[in-house]
ZATOR-175548 format. One record per residue (C-alpha): residue number from 1; residue in one letter; x, z, y. Coordinates in pm, 1 decimal, always signed. Each point is the difference from the previous one (the first is absolute). Layout:
BEGIN
<site><n>NUM</n><res>A</res><X>X</X><Z>Z</Z><Y>Y</Y></site>
...
//
This chain:
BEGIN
<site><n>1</n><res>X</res><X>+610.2</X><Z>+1545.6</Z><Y>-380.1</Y></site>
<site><n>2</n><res>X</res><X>-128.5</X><Z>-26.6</Z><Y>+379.9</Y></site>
<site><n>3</n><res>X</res><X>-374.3</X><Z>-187.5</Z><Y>+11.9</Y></site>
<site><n>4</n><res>X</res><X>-132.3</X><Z>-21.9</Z><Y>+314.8</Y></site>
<site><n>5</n><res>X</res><X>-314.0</X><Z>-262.8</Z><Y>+86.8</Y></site>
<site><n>6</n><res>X</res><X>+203.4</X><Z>-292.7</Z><Y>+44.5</Y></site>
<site><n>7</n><res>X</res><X>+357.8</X><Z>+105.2</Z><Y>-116.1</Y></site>
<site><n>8</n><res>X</res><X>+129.5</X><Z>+125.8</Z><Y>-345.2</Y></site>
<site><n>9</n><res>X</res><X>+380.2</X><Z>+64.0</Z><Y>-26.3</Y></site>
<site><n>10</n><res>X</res><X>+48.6</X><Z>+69.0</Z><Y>-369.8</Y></site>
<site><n>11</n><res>X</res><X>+325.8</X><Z>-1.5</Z><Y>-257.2</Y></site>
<site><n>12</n><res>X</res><X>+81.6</X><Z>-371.7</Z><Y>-121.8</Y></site>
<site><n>13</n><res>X</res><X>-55.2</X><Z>-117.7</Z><Y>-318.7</Y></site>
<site><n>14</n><res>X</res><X>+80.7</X><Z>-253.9</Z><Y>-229.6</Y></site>
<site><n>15</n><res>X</res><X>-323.2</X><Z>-180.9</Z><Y>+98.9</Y></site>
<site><n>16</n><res>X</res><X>+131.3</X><Z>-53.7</Z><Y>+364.4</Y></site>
<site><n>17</n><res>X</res><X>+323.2</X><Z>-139.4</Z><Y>-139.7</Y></site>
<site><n>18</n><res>X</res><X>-105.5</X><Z>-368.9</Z><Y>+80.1</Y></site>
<site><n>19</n><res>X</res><X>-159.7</X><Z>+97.9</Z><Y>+389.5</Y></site>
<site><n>20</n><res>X</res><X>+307.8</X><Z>+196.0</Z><Y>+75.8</Y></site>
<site><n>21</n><res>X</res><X>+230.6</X><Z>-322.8</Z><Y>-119.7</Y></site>
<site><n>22</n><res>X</res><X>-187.8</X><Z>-229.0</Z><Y>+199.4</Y></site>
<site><n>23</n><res>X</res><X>+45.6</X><Z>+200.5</Z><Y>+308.2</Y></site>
<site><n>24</n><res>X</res><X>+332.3</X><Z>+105.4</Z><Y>-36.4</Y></site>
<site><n>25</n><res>X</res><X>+53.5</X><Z>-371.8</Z><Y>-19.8</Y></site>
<site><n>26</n><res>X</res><X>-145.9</X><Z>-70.8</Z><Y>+305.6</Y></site>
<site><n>27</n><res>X</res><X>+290.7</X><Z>-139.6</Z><Y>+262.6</Y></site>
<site><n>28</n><res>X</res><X>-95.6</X><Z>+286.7</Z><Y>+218.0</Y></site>
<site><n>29</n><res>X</res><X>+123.5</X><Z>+261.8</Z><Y>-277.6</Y></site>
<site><n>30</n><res>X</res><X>+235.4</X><Z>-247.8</Z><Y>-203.1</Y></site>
<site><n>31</n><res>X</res><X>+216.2</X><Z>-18.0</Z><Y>+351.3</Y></site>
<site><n>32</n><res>X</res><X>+107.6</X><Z>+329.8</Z><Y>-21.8</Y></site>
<site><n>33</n><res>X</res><X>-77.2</X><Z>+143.8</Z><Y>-352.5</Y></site>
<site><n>34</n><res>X</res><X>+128.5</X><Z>-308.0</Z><Y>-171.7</Y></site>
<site><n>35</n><res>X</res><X>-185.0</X><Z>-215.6</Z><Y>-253.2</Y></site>
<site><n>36</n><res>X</res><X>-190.5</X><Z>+246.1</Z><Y>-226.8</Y></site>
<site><n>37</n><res>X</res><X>+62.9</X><Z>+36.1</Z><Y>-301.7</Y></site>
<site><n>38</n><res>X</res><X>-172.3</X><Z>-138.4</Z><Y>-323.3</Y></site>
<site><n>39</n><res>X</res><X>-368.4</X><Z>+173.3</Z><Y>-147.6</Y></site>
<site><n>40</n><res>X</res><X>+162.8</X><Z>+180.3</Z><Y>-293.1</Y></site>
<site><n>41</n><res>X</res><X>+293.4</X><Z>+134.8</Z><Y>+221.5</Y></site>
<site><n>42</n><res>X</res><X>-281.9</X><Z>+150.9</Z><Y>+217.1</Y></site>
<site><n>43</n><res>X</res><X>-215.7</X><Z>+122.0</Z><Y>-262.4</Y></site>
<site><n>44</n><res>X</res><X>+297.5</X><Z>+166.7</Z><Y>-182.3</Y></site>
<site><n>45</n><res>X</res><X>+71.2</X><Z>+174.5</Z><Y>+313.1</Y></site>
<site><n>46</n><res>X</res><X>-391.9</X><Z>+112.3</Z><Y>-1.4</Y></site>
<site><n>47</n><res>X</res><X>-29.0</X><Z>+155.5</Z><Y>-269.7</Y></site>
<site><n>48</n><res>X</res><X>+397.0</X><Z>+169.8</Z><Y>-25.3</Y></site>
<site><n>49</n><res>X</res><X>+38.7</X><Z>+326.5</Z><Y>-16.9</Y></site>
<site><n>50</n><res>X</res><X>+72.7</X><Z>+61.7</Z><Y>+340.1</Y></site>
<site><n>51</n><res>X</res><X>-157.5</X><Z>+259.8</Z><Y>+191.9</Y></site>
<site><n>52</n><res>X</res><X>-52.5</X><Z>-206.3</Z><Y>+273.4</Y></site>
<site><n>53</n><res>X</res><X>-320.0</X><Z>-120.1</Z><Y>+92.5</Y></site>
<site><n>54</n><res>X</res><X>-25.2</X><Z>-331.3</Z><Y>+167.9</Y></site>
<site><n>55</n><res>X</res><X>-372.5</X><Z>-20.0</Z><Y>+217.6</Y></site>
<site><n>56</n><res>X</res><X>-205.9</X><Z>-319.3</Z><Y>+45.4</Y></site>
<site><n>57</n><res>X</res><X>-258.0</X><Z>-28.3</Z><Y>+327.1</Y></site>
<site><n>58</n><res>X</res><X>-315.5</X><Z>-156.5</Z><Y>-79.4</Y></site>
<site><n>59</n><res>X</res><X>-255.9</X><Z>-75.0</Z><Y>+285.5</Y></site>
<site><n>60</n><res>X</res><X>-329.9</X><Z>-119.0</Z><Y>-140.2</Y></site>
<site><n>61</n><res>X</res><X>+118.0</X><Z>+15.2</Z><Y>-335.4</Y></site>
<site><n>62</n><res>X</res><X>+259.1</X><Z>-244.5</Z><Y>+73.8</Y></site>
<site><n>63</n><res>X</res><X>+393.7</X><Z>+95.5</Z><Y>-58.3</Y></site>
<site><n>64</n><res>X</res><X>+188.5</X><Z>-87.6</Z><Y>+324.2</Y></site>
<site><n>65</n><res>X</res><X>+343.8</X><Z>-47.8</Z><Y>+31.0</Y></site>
//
């Protein structure tokens, strides 16, 4: 985890699964990424056992997409 003043980039969780859906649903994002998919697809990706770590950006505490 990275915290600076304004900024924290930190490893997703299952929390952010609903914030994450809403802006990878965006039309900005859906035009090229596709329509996401649904909360329990995302959330079983989350907490896999993949070694990969997926990071969130918050600014002010907020999770940006």
């Amino acid at each position: 985890m990275l915290r600076g003043p304004r900024v924290t980039i930190r490893p997703c969780g299952t929390a952010d699964v609903a914030p994450l859906r809403a802006a990878m649903a965006e039309e900005s994002v859906a035009r090229w990424w596709g329509e996401p998919q649904q909360p329990g697809q995302i959330a079983a990706k989350l907490s896999g056992d993949s070694v990969a770590v997926l990071p969130v950006v918050e600014i002010d505490g907020k999770l940006t997409p």
